[in-house]
N, C-alpha and C positions, 0 to 999 in steps of 0.2 A: 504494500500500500504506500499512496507518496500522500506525505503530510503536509508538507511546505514547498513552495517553489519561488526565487527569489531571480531578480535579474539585474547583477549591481556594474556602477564603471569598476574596472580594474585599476587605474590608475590611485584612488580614494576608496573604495569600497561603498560608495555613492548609491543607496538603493533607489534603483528605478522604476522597478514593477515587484510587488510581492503578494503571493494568495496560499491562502493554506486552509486545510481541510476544517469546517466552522466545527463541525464534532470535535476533532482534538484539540481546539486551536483555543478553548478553554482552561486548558490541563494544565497546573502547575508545570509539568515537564514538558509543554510546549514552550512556554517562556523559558525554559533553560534552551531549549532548541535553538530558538530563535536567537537567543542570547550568542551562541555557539555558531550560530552560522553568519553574526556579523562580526565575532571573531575571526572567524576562515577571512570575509570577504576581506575584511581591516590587511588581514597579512598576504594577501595577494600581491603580486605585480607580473609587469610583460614576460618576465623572465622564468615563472610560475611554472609547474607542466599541464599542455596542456588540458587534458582531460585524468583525474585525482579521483579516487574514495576515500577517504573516512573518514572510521568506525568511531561512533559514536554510543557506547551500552546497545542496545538492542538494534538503534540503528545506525545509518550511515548517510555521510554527504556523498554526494556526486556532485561535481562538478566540471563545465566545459568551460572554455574560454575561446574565443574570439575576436577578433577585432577591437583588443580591451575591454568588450565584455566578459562577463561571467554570465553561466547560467545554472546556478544549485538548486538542487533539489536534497529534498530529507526521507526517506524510504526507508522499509523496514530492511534490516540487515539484507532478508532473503529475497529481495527483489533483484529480477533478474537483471545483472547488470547491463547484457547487452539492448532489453528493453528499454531501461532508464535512459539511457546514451541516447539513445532512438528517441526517446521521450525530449530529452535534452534539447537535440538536433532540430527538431521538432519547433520548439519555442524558440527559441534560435530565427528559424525559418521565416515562422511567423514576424515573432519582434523586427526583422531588417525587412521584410516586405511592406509591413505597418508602418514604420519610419521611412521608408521609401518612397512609399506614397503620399505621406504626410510631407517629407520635407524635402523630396528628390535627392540629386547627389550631396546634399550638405549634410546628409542624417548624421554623419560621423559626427560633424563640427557641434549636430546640437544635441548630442550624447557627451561630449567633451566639455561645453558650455553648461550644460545642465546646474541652474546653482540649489534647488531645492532637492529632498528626499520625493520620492515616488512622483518624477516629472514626467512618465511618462504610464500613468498606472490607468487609462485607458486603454491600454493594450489586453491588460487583466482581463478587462467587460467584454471589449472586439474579438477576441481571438479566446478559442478553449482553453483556456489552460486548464487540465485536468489534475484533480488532486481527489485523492481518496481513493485515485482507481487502481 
């Protein structure tokens, strides 16, 4: 199961889209999650590898990177990994065809510009992102 899916700059750790499953996303040990995966993002940079797990007690991060993005997700240890990646790849996809359209060839510049948290968490609402599944 994926509990959380977050989508930050790489350069800051800058989150710009995040959704997570509203069943757990009450749980004391969701806030330790969350907590932990803006740790991960804080200790990023270009030089990061780029697609990581981990293990976090029962579960695990995944994460890809791209074009100074990141894309984490939180999933039970036993999800299959090469699903999640797919999953990953997936919102990836999305997120740069979404800013594409939105902002043509500048999308990079207004991902690197970005000065609030969650500048672009219409993406969230437009495009599936699936959690829980």
């Amino acid at each position: 199961m994926i509990y959380l899916t977050m989508v930050a700059r790489v350069q800051d750790g800058l989150l710009l889209v995040a959704s997570s499953d509203a069943a757990h996303d009450m749980s004391e040990q969701m806030d330790v999650y969350k907590s932990q995966a803006k740790q991960v993002l804080r200790k990023l940079n270009p030089r990061s590898p780029a697609k990581q797990i981990i293990e976090s007690g029962p579960c695990s991060f995944f994460y890809l990177l791209d074009q100074n993005i990141c894309y984490l997700a939180l999933a039970d240890k036993g999800y299959p990994k090469k699903l999640l990646f797919s999953y990953l790849e997936d919102i990836k996809d999305g997120f740069i065809q979404e800013l594409t359209r939105d902002f043509g060839p500048e999308w990079q510049r207004q991902v690197e510009t970005a000065a609030r948290p969650y500048a672009f968490i219409k993406f969230g609402t437009s495009y599936p992102v699936i959690v829980g599944g």
